[in-house]
Phi, psi and omega in degrees: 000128355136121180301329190279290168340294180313293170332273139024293173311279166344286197305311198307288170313341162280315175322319219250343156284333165280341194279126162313149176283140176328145178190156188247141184288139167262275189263317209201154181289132175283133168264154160213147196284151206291333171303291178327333198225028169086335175290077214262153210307302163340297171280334166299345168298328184284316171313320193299301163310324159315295186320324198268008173237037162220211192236024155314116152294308189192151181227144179218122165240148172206143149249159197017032159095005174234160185313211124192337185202126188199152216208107149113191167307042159355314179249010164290134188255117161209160166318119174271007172056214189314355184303323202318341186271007178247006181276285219283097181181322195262342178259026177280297192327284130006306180268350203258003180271307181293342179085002152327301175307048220261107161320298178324330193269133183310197172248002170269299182303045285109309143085067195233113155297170170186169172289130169078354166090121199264181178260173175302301168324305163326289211267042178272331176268173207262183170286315152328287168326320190274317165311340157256008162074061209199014185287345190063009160253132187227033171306118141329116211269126186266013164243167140320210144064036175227209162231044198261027142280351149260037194256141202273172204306154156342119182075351185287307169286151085035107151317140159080354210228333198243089201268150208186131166251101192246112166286337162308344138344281203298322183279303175294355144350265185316305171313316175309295189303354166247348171291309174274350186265304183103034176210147196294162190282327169259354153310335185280304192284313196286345174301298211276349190211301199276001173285293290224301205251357184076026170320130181288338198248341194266150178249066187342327178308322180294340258207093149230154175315141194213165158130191216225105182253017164273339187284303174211148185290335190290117214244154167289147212229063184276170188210128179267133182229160183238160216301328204241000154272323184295330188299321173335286183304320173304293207278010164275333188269304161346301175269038192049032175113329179291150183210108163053030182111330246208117191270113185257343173229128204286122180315314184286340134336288165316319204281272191303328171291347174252046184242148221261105145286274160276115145327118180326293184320330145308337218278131159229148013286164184308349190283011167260000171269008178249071212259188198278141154086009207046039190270172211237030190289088160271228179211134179258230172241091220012076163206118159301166235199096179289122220263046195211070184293329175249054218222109169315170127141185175285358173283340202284164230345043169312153194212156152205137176274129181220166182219171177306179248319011186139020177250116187217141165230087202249137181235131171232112179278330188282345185258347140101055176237145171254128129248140202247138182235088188276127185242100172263138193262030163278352174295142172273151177293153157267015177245132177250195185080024183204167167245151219295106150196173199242131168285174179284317174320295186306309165287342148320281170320302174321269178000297182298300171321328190279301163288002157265003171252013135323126185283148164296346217191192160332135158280152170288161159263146197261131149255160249242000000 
């Protein structure tokens, strides 16, 4: 081997004997000091000051599976809204690996229903559709919170042809997987994932179906969590499914719900294709999906579960990071005349700040 090469070799091998080794939190998240991982203590001192002129309850951030940076009531437990449709995205995996599960089969071979009935087009579409927000039914939803006052008339799309962030999606979701598993849904998630990974925090007692079953039967499955279980959930997703040795999600599972389905440029209504501040968010099977594939940098192949007012579980794979981010909005604001949430804008900046407290080169350790 060629003395510059070999060098070359020697450097690779040192890099990567320095870098600490991968580790999963056990009973409680293992800290590391942000120097250790390149990070430095200061500008993450700015993040924090950031974080405290907005309305973030609490943040977790980690690398390689260890703590490095955290802001608020960790164990304080509230609703995580929209993450929940990317929790059932990951408990999917385990029945669509066993053939519980079939994507391919529609909703008439399912013998999958609504008030007032769907149309022949409707129930042509699959399970693969509703999971991708890509269903063509634009059936009343019995919750908010989506985007279907912009959705075009009943029967006018094509199953499959058309992306819409439609929670009648999302809610017969959920009906399916307990309709074909034959198990309540959140029994089903604490057997299959949260036993499995140690959430420190969850509480079955919280956890029922809700929602307005004269609009539709298909009901929401929301799930409370506190800042340091979500991280939980990022890094099984981080690691493709793995938790310490132990395959809790089948990895090629893992692999696809955080794989680019709809394309930003796709996204409807179009006011999702401008989202804020640059950020590039197209859609996997719920889980959103930075839309820049062929794009260097610490975004490339970022996934994030995100909810209304400030609930974010963003995985940057290229930086071997979870962040986990909670707003609860029951809470009062520090701003007033509004009630407590973080914009997508806003948690865009959280990022950036974070990732800018990357060191160029070696850290100083600050001294004390």
């Amino acid at each position: 081997m060629p003395m510059r090469a070999l060098a070359l070799h020697l450097l690779f091998a040192v890099t990567l004997l320095a870098r600490p080794p991968i580790s999963f939190p056990g009973d409680a998240w293992e800290q590391a000091k942000p120097e250790s991982v390149n990070y430095s203590t200061p500008r993450l001192n700015a993040l924090k000051a950031w974080l405290e002129s907005t309305d973030t309850t609490a943040m977790l951030v980690s690398v390689r599976g260890r703590a490095i940076f955290e802001y608020g009531d960790l164990k304080h437990v509230s609703y995580i809204a929209s993450c929940r449709k990317s929790v059932l995205a990951m408990m999917y995996g385990k029945y669509v690996e066993n053939k519980t599960i079939d994507l391919n089969k529609n909703l008439e071979q399912i013998a999958l229903d609504d008030v007032g009935g769907l149309l022949p087009r409707e129930r042509a579409a699959t399970i693969q559709d509703l999971i991708s927000a890509r269903s063509g039914i634009y059936h009343a939803a019995s919750n908010p919170g989506d985007d279907t006052a912009s959705a075009p008339p009943r029967g006018s799309q094509q199953p499959g042809t058309y992306f819409l962030y439609n929670n009648w999606d999302f809610n017969a979701a959920g009906t399916v997987f307990e309709k074909l598993t034959g198990k309540d849904l959140y029994d089903a998630f604490q057997e299959d994932i949260g036993r499995r990974i140690g959430l420190q925090d969850f509480d079955r007692s919280l956890h029922r179906r809700s929602g307005d079953a004269a609009r539709s039967q298909h009901l929401a499955y929301h799930f409370h969590f506190s800042t340091r279980d979500m991280a939980r959930i990022g890094l099984l997703m981080l690691r493709s499914g793995d938790w310490n040795g132990t395959q809790v999600i089948p990895r090629d599972w893992a692999r696809r719900i955080a794989s680019l389905v709809t394309p930003m440029h796709d996204m409807n209504p179009p006011s999702q294709r401008s989202n804020a501040r640059g950020a590039r968010w197209g859609y996997g099977y719920m889980w959103w999906v930075w839309d820049a594939s062929q794009a260097d940098g610490p975004f490339h192949g970022a996934y994030s579960a995100m909810g209304a007012g400030g609930q974010f579980i963003t995985v940057l794979p290229r930086l071997d990071m979870v962040i986990a981010h909670k707003t609860d909005m029951e809470q009062p604001s520090r701003h007033a005349r509004r009630s407590r949430r973080v914009t997508p804008g806003e948690y865009l900046t959280t990022l950036h700040l974070l990732i800018n407290a990357r060191c160029g080169g070696p850290c100083e350790a600050p001294s004390n």
